[in-house]
Each structure stands twice: as C-alpha cells, then as structure tokens.
N, C-alpha and C positions, 0 to 999 in steps of 0.2 A: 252200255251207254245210257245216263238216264242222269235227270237234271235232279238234285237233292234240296228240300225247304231250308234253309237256317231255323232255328229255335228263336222265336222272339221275336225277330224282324219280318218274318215271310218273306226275305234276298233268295233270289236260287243261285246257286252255287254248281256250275257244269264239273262234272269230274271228267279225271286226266284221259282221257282218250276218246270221249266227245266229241261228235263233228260237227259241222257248220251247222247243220241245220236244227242240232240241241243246243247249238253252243248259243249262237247270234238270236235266238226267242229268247233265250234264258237273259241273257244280259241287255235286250229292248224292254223286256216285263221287268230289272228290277231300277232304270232309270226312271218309268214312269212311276213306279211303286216311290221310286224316293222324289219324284217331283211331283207329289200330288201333294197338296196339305191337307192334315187329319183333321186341322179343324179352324173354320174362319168365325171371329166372334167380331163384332163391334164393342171396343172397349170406351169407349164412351158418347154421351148425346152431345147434339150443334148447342153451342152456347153455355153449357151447364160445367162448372166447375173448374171455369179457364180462369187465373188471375191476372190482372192484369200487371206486367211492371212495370209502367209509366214511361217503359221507352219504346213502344209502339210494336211490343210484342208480349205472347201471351204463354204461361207455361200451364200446364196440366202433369199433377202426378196418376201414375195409371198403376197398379197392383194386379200383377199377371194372376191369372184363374188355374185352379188346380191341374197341374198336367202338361202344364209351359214352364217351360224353361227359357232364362237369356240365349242361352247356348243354341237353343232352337225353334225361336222364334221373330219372324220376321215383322216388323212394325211397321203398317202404311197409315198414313197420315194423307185425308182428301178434304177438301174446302165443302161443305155441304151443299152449299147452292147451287154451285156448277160439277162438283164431281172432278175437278181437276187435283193432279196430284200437289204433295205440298214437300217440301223437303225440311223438315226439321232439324231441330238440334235435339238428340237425344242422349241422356245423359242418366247411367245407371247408377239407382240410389242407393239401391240394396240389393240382397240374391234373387228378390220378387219383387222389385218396385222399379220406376224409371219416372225421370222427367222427359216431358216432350216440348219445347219453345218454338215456336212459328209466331206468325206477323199475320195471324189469323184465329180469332174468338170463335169464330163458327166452324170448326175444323171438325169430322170425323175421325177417330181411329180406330185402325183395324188390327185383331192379331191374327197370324195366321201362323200354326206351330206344326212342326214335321213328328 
C-alpha cells in the first residue's frame, strides 16, 4: 500500500489495493495541486494601451509570457478603481496573442496559468 509521484506533474496516483486512508489524502493533495495557479502576473497597467473604438468600448491586445498557454490559462479582467469584475469579449489572435474588448479604458488584466 503506498501512494506513487507522477513524473512531471507531482499527481499521486494510489495503487490497486490502497485503502481509504492512502486513497482519499492522495486524491484531496492532487485536486488542490491542480487548483492552485502557478503563477498570477498582471498583464497590463489602468489606462495604457486600450484603443479606443468609438463605439464606447475599448480593445487591448495582450501577448501571453513564456510558460502560458491558451489552453491553460485563465484571463480576469477587473476595472482598476473599484476592483470589481469585468466580463469581456476575448478573442484569440494567435497561438500567444489575444484580444480583450470591455466598455472600460481603465481595466486591469490578470493571468493566471495552471
């Protein structure tokens, strides 16, 4: 009975005859391991490099930092002043690049990648 690493991920993996009490640690430690994010960056400042499109919203392209991926990368978008959340239109340009469109010039965004 004994819990075994993965290579690469640090998941454990219970083998066949494992009981409750290797089993249910082992699979609590790799839910948190995959719900924790490896890394929160602010991808860009309030007001600096929104254009505007003259229909009373604003787009920002954003170029993901080495080690993000689309695929594993979550994009929050928050209004700076208040810190309240913003729901964008996010629209992928390229295999590292993304537009972000809100109804907000002073927006923060955030990445955060697993």
């Amino acid at each position: 009975m004994a819990v075994q690493k993965t290579t690469g991920n640090e998941l454990l993996i219970p083998e066949s005859g494992d009981d409750a009490a290797t089993f249910i640690p082992a699979i609590k430690s790799n839910f948190e391991k995959l719900n924790e994010p490896k890394a929160a960056i602010p991808a860009s400042t309030p007001g600096t490099g929104w254009t505007d499109n003259g229909d009373d919203t604003h787009t920002k392209s954003i170029t993901l930092p080495a080690g993000f991926t689309m695929d594993t990368t979550l994009i929050q978008v928050r209004q700076s002043s208040s810190g309240d959340m913003i729901y964008p239109t996010i629209e992928k340009t390229s295999t590292t690049t993304f537009d972000v469109t809100n109804n907000a010039a002073e927006a923060l965004i955030f990445l955060y990648s697993k």
